[in-house]
C-alpha positions as CSV (number, residue, x, y, z in Angstrom):
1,X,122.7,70.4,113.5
2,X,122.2,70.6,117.4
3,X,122.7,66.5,117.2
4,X,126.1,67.1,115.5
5,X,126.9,69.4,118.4
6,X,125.9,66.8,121.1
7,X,127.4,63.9,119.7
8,X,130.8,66.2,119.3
9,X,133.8,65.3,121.7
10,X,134.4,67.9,124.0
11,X,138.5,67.6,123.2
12,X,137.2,68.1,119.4
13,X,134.8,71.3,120.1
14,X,138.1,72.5,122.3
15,X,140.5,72.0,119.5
16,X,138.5,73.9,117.1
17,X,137.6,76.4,119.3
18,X,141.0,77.1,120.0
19,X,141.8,77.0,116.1
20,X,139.6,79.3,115.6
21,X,140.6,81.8,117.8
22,X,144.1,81.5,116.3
23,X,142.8,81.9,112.8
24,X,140.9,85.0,113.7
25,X,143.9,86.2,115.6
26,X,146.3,85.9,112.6
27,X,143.7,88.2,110.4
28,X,142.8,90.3,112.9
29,X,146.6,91.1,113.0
30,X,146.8,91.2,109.1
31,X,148.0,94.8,108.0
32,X,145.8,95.6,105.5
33,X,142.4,94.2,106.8
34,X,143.9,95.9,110.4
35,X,141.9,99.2,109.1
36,X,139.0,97.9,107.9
37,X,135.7,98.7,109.4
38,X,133.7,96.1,108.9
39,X,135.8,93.7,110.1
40,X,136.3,95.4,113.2
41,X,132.5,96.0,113.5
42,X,132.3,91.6,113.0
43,X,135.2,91.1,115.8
44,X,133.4,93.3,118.2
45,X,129.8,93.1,117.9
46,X,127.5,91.2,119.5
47,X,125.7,87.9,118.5
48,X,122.5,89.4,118.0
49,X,123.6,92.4,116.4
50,X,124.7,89.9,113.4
51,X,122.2,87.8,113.4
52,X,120.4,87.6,110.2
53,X,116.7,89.1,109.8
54,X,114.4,86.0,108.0
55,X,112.3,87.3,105.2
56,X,108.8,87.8,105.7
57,X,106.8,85.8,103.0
58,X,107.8,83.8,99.9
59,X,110.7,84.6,97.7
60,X,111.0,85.7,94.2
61,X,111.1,82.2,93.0
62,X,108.1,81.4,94.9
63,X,106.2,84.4,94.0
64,X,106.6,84.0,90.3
65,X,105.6,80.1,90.3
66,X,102.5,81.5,92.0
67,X,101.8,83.9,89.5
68,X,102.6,81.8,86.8
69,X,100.1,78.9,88.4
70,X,97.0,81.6,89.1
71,X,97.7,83.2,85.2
72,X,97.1,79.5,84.3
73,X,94.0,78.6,86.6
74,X,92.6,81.7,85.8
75,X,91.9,80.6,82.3
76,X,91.0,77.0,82.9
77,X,87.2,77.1,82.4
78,X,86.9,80.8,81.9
79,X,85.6,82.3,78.7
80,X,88.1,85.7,78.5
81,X,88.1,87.7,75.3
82,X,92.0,88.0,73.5
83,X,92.1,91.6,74.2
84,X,92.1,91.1,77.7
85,X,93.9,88.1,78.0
86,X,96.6,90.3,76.0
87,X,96.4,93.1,78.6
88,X,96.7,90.7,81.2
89,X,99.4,89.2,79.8
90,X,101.3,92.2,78.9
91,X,101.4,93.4,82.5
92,X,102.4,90.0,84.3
93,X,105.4,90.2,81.1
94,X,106.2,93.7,81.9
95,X,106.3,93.2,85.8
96,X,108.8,90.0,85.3
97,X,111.2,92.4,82.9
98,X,111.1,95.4,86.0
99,X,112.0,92.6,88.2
100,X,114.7,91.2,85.9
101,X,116.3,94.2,85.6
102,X,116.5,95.0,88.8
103,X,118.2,91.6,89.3
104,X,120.5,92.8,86.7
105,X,121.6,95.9,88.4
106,X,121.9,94.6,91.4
107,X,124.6,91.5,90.1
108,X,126.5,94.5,88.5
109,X,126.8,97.2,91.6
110,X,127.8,93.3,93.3
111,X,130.4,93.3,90.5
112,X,131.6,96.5,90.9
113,X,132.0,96.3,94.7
114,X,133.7,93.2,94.3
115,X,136.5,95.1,92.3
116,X,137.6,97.1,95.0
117,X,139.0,93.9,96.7
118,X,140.9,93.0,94.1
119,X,144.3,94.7,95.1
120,X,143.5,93.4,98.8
121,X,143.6,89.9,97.5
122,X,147.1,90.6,95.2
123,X,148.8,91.9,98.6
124,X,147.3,89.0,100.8
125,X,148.7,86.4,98.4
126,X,151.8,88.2,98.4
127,X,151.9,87.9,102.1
128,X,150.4,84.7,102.7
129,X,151.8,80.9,101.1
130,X,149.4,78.9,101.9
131,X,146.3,80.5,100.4
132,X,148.5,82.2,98.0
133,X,146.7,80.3,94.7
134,X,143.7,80.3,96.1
135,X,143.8,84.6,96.2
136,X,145.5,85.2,93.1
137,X,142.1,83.2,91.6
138,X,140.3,85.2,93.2
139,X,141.7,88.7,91.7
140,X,142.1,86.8,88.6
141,X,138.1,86.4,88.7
142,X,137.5,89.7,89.5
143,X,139.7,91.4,87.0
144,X,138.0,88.9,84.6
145,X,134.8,90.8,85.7
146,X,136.0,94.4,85.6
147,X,136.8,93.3,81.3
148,X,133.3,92.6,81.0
149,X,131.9,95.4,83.0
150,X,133.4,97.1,80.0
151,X,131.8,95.1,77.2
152,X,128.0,95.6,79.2
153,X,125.4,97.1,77.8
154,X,124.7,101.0,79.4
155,X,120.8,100.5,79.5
156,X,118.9,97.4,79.1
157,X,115.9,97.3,76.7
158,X,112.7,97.6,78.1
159,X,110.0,95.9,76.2
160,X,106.4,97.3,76.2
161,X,103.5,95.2,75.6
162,X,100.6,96.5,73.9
163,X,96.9,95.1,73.2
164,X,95.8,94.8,69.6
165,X,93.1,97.4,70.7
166,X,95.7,100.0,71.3
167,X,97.8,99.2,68.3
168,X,94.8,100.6,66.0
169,X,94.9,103.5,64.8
């Protein structure tokens, strides 16, 4: 990235500096996002106030492949009774379903924030040409999502794993 910058043409970082500025202008005049505080929070803040925390340690992805790869070297070589294995087994299970639900939830409260923009984007295609098709998609998508918010399930289905030992009765 910083090569990009370096090799740029001054007249070119000008030009799209000043485009910019226009562009940001021309919303920041817009009627409806006029009142919104978040945007006026992004025109005034500082850089560092926006800039983006980086997460301590591995992500989810990671984490799981991790797990997966120990659960697996774990039993290379090792002489573990069923039962256990089971038990083991039955919590790494359970812990992946707590974390794919709370995956789940989260995509859904996403969802239903996203359907509070959707009369914003109606009234900014009405106001605007050129990105006119591109915002009535946009509403179209979320509307598309607020149908199947309705078809959802209310509660997910939480699976319990049990060892054969505690299946006996």
């Amino acid at each position: 990235m910083k090569e990009m910058v370096e090799s740029a043409n001054d007249d070119f970082i000008e030009t799209r500096r000043k485009a910019l500025h226009k562009f940001l202008n021309r919303i920041a005049d817009h009627r409806t996002l006029t009142f919104n505080e978040d945007f006026k929070c992004f025109l005034t803040a500082q850089a560092w106030e926006l800039s983006s925390q980086k997460k301590q340690g591995p992500g989810l992805l990671s984490r799981m492949g991790q797990t997966v790869k120990a659960v697996a070297l774990s039993m290379r070589g090792v002489k573990i009774r069923p039962e256990d294995f089971i038990e083991i087994f039955s919590q790494k299970i359970n812990l992946i379903d707590k974390i794919s639900q709370r995956i789940y939830k989260e995509e859904w409260e996403y969802f239903d924030e996203m359907k509070e923009y959707d009369p914003v984007h109606i009234l900014w295609s009405a106001s605007e040409e050129d990105p006119a098709d591109t915002l009535k998609s946009v509403a179209s998508f979320v509307n598309v999502t607020t149908l199947t918010d309705a078809v959802r399930p209310l509660k997910t289905d939480v699976w319990t794993f049990r060892s054969p030992a505690s299946c006996r009765t």
